[in-house]
C-alpha positions in Angstrom: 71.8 4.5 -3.2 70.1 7.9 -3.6 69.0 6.6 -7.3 67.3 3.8 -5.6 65.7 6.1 -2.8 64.3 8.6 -5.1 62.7 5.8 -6.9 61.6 4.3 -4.2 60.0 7.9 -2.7 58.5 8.2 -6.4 56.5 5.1 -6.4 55.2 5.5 -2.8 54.0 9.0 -3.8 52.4 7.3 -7.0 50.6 4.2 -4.8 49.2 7.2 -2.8 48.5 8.6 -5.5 46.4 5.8 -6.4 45.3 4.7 -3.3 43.7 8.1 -3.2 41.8 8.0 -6.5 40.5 4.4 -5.4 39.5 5.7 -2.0 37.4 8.7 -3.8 35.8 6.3 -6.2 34.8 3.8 -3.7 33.6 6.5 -1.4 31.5 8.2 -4.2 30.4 4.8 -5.6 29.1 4.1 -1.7 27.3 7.8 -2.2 25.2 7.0 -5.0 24.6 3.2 -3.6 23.3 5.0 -0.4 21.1 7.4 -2.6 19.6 4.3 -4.3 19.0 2.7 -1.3 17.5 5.6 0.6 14.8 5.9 -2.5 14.4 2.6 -2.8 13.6 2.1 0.6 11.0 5.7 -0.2 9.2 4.3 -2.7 8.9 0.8 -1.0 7.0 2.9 1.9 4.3 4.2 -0.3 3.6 1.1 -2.1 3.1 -0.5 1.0 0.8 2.5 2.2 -1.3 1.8 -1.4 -1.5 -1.8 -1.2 -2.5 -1.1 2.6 -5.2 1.4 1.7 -6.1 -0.8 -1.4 -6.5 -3.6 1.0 -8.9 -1.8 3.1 -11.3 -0.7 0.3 -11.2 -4.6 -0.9 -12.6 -5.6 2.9 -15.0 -2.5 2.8 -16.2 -4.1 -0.7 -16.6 -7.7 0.3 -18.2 -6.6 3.4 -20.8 -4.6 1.6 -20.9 -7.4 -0.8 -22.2 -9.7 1.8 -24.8 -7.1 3.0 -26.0 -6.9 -0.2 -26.4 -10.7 -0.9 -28.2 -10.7 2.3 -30.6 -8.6 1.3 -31.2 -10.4 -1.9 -31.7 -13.7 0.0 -33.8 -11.4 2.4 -36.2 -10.5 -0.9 -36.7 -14.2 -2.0 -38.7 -14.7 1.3 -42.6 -13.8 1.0 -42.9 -13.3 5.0 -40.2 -10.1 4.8 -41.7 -9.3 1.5 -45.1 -9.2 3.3 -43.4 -6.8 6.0 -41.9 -4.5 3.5 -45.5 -4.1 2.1 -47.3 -3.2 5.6 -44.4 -1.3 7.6 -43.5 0.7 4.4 -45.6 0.7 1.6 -48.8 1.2 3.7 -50.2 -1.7 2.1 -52.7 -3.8 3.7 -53.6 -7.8 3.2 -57.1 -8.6 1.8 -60.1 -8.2 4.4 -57.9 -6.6 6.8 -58.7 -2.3 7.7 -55.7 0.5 8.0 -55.6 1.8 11.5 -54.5 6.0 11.3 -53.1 7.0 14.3 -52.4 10.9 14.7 
């Protein structure tokens, strides 16, 4: 009976054993997953931050696109073309007289 005891004693100090080990792996397996994770979870934060400031800078371009094209159409009329030529230019049409004012 004390045979059978001392094995008995002998494995449960072996499954422990092992239980032990498995614990320490599992808890420093659940370390490095929580490292990943946390800069994983880092990086995902300033991608989003570049495609939100990429983002921006693709409205600020459209929108300055459309200006622009605006400005083109703007050109293709003689009326504003004529404007252009008075207000800033200083031109004047034919038979008409430059008023100076001080």
């Amino acid at each position: 009976m004390a045979t059978a005891n001392a094995k008995k004693s002998a494995g449960t100090a072996a499954a422990k054993r092992r239980y032990k080990i498995w614990m320490m792996f599992i808890l420093l397996f659940m370390g490095w997953a929580g490292y990943t994770l946390f800069g994983q979870l880092q990086q995902q934060k300033a991608t989003y931050e570049k495609l939100t400031s990429i983002e921006n800078q693709i409205e600020a371009a459209k929108s300055n696109n459309e200006e622009l094209k605006r400005q083109v159409e703007r050109l293709n009329d003689p009326e504003y073309i004529s404007q252009l030529a008075t207000k800033e230019q200083g031109m004047v049409k034919q038979g008409e007289q430059q008023i100076f004012s001080d």
